[in-house]
C-alpha positions, 0 to 999 in steps of 0.5 A: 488078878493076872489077866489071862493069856489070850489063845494063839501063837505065843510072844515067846516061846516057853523056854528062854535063855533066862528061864534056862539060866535061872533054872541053873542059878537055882540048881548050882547051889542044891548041887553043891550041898547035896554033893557031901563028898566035895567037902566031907574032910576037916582041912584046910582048916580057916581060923580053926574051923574044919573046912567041913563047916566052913564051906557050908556057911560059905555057901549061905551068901553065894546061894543068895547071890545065885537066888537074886540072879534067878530073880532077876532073870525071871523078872526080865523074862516076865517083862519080854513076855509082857510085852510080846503079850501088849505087841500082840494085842496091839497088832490084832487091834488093827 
């Protein structure tokens, strides 16, 4: 179990770069696919098949690659929060 967060001034504050940008990872791809009028219309066709489906399937892979950058943001982000957290207990054992 998470140990709890010790009260007092923060490591880190609550938004950081890489929340920010995890957070954008996440909503480019929901955008994309909630945005129908980008890619409501059958050309260019690729192989035969209308641009509409197309472009849906390729956007399966790009989110995932927009979904492993989130994570990993998020996991460099829990990591600095550890640390300032482990610093700052360091610091008050003094």
């Amino acid at each position: 179990m998470p140990e709890p967060e010790e009260p007092g001034p923060p490591g880190l504050p609550a938004v950081t770069p890489e929340r920010v940008l995890a957070a954008l990872a996440l909503l480019v791809p929901i955008v994309a696919m909630l945005w129908v009028g980008s890619y409501d219309k059958p050309d260019p066709e690729a192989g035969g098949v209308p641009f509409f489906y197309w472009y849906q399937l390729l956007w399966v892979p790009v989110s995932a690659v927009f979904t492993v950058s989130a994570y990993l943001l998020i996991g460099r982000d829990e990591k600095a929060r550890r640390a300032a957290r482990a610093a700052r207990k360091a610091g008050g054992a003094r």
